[in-house]
C-alpha positions as CSV (number, residue, x, y, z in Angstrom):
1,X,117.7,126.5,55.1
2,X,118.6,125.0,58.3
3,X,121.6,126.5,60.7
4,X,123.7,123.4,59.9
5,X,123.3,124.1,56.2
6,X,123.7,127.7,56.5
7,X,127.5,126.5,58.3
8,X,128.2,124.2,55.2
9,X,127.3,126.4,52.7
10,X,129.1,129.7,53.9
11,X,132.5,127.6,54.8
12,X,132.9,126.4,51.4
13,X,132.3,129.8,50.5
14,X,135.0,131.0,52.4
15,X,137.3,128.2,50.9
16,X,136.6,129.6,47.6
17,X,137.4,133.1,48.8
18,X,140.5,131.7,50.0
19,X,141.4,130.1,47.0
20,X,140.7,133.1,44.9
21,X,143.2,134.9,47.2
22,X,145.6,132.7,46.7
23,X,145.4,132.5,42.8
24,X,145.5,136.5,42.7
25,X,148.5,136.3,45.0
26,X,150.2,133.9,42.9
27,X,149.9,135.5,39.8
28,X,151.0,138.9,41.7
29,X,154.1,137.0,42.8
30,X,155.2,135.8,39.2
31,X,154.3,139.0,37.5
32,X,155.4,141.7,39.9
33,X,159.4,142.4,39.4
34,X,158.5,145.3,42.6
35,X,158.4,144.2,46.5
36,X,158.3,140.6,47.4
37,X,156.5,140.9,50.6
38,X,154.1,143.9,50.2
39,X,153.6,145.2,46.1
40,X,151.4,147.9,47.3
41,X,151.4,149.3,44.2
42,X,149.7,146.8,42.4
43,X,145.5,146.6,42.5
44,X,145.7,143.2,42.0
45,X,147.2,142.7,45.3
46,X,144.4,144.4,47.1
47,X,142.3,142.3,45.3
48,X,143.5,139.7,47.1
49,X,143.7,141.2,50.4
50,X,139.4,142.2,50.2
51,X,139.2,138.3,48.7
52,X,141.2,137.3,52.3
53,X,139.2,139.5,54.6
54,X,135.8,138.3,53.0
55,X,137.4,134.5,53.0
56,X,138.0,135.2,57.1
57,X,134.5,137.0,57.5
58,X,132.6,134.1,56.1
59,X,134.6,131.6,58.0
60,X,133.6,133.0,61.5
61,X,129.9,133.1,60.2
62,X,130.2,129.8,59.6
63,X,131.3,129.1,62.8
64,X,128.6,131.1,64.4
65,X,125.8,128.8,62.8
66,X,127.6,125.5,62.7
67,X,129.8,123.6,65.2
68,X,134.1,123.9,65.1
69,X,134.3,119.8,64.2
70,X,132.5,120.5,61.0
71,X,133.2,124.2,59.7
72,X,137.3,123.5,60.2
73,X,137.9,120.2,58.2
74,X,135.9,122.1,55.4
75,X,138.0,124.9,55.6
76,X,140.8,122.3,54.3
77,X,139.2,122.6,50.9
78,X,140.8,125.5,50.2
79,X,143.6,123.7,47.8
80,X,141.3,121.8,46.4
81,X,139.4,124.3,44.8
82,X,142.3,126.2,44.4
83,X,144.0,123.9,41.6
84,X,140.6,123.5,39.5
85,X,139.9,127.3,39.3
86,X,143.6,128.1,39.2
87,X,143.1,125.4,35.6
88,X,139.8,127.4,34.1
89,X,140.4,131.3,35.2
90,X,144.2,131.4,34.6
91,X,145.6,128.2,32.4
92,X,147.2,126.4,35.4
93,X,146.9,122.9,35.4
94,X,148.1,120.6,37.4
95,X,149.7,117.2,37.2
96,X,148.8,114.1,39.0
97,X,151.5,114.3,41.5
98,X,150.1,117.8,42.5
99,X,146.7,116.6,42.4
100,X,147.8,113.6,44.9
101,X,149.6,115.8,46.9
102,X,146.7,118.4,47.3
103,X,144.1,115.3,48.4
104,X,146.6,114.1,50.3
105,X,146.9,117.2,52.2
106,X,142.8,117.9,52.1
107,X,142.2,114.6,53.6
108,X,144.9,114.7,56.7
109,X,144.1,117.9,57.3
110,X,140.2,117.2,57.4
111,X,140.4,114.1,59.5
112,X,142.7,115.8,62.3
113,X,140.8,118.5,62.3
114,X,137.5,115.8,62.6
115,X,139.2,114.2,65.7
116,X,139.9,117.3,67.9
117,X,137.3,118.2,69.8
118,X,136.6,121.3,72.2
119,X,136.3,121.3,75.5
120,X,135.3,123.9,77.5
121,X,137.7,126.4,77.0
122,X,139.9,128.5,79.7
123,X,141.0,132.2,79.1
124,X,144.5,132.8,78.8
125,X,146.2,135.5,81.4
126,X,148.3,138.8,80.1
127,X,151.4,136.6,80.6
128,X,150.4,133.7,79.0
129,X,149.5,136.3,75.8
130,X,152.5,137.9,76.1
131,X,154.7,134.8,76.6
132,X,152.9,132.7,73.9
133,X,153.4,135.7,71.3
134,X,157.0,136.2,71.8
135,X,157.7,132.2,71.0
136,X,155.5,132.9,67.8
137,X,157.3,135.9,66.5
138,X,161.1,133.3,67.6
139,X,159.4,130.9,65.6
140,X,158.6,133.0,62.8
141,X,161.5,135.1,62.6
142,X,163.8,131.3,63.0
143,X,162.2,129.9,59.7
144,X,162.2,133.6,58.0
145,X,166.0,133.6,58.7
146,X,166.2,129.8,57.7
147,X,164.4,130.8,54.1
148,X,166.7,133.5,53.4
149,X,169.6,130.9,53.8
150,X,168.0,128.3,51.4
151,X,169.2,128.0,47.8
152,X,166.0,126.2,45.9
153,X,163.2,128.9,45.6
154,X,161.0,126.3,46.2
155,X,162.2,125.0,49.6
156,X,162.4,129.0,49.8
157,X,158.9,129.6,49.4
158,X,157.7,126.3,52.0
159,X,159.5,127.6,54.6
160,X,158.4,131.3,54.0
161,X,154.7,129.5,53.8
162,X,155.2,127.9,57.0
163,X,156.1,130.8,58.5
164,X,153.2,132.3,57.4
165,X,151.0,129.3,58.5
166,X,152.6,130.0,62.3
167,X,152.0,133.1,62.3
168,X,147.9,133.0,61.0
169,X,147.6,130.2,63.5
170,X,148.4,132.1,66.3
171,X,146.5,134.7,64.8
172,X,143.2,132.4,65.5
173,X,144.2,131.4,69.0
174,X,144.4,135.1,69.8
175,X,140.9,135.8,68.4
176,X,139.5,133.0,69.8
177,X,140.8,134.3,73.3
178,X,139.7,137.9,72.6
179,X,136.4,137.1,71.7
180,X,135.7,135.1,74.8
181,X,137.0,137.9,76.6
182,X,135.4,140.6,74.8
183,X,132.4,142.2,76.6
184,X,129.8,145.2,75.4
185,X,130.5,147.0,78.5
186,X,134.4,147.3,77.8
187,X,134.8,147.3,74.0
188,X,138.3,148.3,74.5
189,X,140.1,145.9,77.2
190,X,141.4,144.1,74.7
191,X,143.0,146.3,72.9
192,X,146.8,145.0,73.2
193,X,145.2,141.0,72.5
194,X,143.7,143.0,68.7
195,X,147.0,144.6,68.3
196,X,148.8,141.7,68.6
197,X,146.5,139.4,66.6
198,X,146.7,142.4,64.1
199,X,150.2,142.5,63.9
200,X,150.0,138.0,63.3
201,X,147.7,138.7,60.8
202,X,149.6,141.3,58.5
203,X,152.9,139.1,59.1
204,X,151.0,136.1,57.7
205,X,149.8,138.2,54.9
206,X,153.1,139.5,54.0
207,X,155.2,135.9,54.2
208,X,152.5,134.4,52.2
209,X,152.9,137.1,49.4
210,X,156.6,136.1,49.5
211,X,155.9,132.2,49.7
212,X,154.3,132.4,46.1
213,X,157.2,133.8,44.0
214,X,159.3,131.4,42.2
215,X,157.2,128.4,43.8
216,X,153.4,128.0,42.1
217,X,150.5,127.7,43.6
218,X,150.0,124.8,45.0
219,X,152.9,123.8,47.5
220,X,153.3,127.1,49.4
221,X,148.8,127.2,49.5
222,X,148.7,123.9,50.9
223,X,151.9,124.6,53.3
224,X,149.7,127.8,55.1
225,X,146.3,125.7,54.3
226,X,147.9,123.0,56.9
227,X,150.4,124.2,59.1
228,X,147.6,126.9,60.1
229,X,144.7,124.9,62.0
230,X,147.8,122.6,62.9
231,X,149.4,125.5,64.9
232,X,146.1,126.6,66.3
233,X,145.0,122.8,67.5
234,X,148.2,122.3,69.0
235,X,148.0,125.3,71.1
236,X,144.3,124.2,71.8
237,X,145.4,121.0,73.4
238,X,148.4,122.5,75.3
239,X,146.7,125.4,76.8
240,X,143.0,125.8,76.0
241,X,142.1,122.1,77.5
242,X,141.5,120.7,74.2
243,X,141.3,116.7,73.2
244,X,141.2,114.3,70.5
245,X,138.2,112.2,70.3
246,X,138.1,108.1,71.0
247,X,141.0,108.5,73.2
248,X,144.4,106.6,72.5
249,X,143.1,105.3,69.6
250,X,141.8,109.2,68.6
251,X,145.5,110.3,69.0
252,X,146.8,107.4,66.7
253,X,144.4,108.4,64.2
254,X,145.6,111.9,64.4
255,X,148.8,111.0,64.2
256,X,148.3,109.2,61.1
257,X,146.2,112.0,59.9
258,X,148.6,114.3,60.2
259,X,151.6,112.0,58.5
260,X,149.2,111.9,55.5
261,X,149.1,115.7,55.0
262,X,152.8,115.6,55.6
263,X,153.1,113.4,52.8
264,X,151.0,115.7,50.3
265,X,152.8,118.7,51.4
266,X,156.3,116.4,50.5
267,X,154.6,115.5,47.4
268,X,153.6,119.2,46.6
269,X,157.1,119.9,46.8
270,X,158.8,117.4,44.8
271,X,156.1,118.2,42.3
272,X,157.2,121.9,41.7
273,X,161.1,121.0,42.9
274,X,161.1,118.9,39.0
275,X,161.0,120.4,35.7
276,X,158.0,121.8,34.6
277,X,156.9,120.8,30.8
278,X,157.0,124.1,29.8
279,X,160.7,124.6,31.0
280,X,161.1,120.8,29.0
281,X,159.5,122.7,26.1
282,X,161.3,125.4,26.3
283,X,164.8,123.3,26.0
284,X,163.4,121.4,23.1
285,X,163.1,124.6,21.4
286,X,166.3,125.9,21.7
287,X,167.1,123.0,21.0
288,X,165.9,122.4,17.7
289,X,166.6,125.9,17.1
290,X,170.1,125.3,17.7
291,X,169.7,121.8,15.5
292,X,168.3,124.0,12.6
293,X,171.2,126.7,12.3
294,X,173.9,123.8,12.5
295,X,172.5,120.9,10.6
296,X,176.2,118.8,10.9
297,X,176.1,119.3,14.6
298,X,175.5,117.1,17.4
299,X,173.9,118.6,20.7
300,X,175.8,116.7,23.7
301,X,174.2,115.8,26.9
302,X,175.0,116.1,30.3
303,X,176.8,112.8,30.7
304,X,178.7,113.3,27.8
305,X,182.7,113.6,28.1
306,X,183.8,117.0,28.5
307,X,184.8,119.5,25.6
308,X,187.1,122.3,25.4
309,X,186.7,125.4,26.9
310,X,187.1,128.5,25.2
311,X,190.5,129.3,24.5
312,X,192.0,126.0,25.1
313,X,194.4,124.3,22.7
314,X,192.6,121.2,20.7
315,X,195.6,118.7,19.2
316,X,193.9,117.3,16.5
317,X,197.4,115.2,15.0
318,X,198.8,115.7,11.8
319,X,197.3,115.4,8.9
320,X,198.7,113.1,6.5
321,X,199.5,113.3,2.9
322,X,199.0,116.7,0.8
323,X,195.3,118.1,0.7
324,X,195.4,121.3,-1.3
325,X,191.5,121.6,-1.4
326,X,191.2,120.9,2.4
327,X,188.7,123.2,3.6
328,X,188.5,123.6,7.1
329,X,185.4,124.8,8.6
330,X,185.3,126.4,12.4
331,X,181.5,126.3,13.7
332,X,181.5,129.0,16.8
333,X,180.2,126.9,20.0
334,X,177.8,128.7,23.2
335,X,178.9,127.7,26.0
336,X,176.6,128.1,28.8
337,X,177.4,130.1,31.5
338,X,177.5,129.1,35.1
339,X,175.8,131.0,37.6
C-alpha cells in the first residue's frame, strides 16, 4: 500500500472512531439521569473517551503519511458516518432534513478545508501562547454562560457544541505548535504548551458530553465536527502564515464553502428544534387513549376557543319545560399543566 493510501485509509478510520464516540456519548447523554458534563460513573462513557483518543491517534498518523489538504477534509466525514451507524447499531434514523443538513455540512467543511493551504509555518512566542489561550478560555466560558441562559435544549446543546468546537480547535493549534517545537534533547520544554492543550482538550471533552443531552446526535456532532478545523484554520491564517489557494477567487470559494456548512448546521437544528415522530406518536396515543375512555367526547385543538378552567362558573341558561327523567352527566376534564 502506498503512503498516500496508507493517509486515506487511516483518516477514515479515525472518522469512524469519531463517530463511534459520538454515538456512545449520545446515548450516555440520554440515558444517564447523573452528571451532565463528566458521568464518570458510567463505563460507557469511557468507552467513548478510549474511542476519542484512538479517533485522535489515528488522525495524526494519517497526517504523518499523507499531506494536511487531504487528511482534513476527510476528517469531515465524521457525521456522515455517524447517522448511518447511529441507524444499524442503535435504531436512529434520520430524516431527510438531517441527512441534507449533515451533507451539507460534510461538503463545506471538506471544500474549505481543500482550499487552505500551508505555508511554511512560524512558531508562536510564550506570549502569543499565553495571550491566544486566555481569548479561548473568554470565548468559551462567553458561549458556556450564553447556553446556560438559553431556554430550547437544542439551541442549548449548539452553543455548548460550539463551545466545545473552540475549545478542541485550539487544542490542534497548540499541538501543532508544540510539536514543531518539541525536540529529543528537551522532552520537557514544553511542558506549560501540553498542559494547556491538555486542559483544551478535557474542556472540549466535557462540553461535548453536555452538548448531546436533550439534542440528538446529529446537530451538536456536526456543530464540533465544523466549528473545530474552522477555529484552527482561522488561527492558521491570522498567525501561522497560512492561505487559501487560487487567491481572491480561493477566498470567495471559501467563503461560500463555509456558508454552505452554515446552512447544514441551520438545517441540523431546525431538524431536531421540530417534533420528532415519536413525540407525534406518542400524542396520538394518548390521544386515542383519551378517545377510547370517553367515546361522546371531542379532543379540541390548539386554535380552538378557550374552555373553562377548573372551578369556574359555566351558565348554561335555563332549561325549559319539565324534564323529570333529565339525567345529567359530568365527564371530569385533564387539564394540562403549564410549566
Amino acid at each position: 500500500m502506498s503512503p498516500l493510501m496508507l493517509s486515506v485509509a487511516l483518516a477514515l478510520a479515525s472518522a469512524v472512531a469519531y463517530a463511534a464516540a459520538a454515538i456512545v456519548q449520545e446515548r450516555v447523554a440520554a440515558s444517564a439521569a447523573g452528571p451532565r458534563y463528566a458521568p464518570l460513573r458510567s463505563p460507557a462513557w469511557w468507552v467513548s473517551v478510549l474511542l476519542n483518543g484512538i479517533g485522535a491517534t489515528l488522525h495524526v498518523a494519517a497526517l504523518a503519511y499523507g499531506p494536511l489538504s487531504l487528511v482534513q477534509p476527510l476528517g469531515a466525514l465524521t457525521i456522515v458516518f455517524a447517522l448511518p451507524m447511529a441507524a444499524l447499531f442503535v435504531g436512529r434514523r434520520a430524516g431527510r432534513r438531517a441527512w441534507r443538513g449533515a451533507l451539507m455540512a460534510t461538503v463545506g467543511l471538506a471544500g474549505l478545508l481543500s482550499l487552505t493551504s500551508g505555508a511554511e509555518a512560524r512558531s508562536l512566542s510564550d506570549g502569543e501562547r499565553w495571550l491566544l489561550a486566555g481569548a479561548t478560555f473568554a470565548a468559551v466560558a462567553v458561549l458556556f454562560t450564553a447556553a446556560r441562559m438559553v431556554g430550547r435544549s437544542v439551541l442549548r446543546s449548539v452553543v455548548l457544541a460550539a463551545a466545545a468546537g473552540v475549545a478542541f480547535g485550539m487544542a490542534s493549534v497548540l499541538t501543532k505548535s508544540v510539536a514543531e517545537e518539541w525536540t529529543s534533547t528537551a522532552p520537557l520544554a514544553e511542558w506549560t504548551g501540553l498542559l494547556v492543550l491538555s486542559a483544551f482538550a478535557v474542556t472540549g471533552l466535557l462540553l461535548s458530553q453536555a452538548s448531546y443531552r436533550g439534542a440528538g446526535l446529529a446537530a451538536p456532532l456536526a456543530t464540533v465536527t465544523v466549528v473545530n478545523p474552522v477555529v484552527a484554520a482561522a488561527v492558521g491564517v491570522t498567525l501561522f502564515g497560512e492561505s487559501f489557494r487560487y487567491g481572491a477567487a480561493g477566498t470567495v470559494a471559501a467563503l461560500i464553502c463555509g456558508a454552505v456548512a452554515a446552512g447544514g448546521l441551520v438545517q441540523l437544528t431546525l431538524d431536531r428544534m421540530t417534533a420528532s415522530p415519536e413525540s407525534l406518536s406518542v400524542s396520538s396515543a394518548s390521544s386515542s387513549a383519551s378517545s377510547a375512555s370517553s367515546p361522546d367526547s371531542t379532543i379540541a385543538s390548539d386554535g380552538d376557543s378557550p374552555r373553562p378552567e377548573v372551578g369556574q362558573g359555566v351558565d348554561v341558561g335555563a332549561v325549559p319545560g319539565t324534564r323529570p327523567n333529565l339525567e345529567v352527566e359530568v365527564r371530569s376534564r385533564a387539564v394540562a399543566g403549564r410549566s
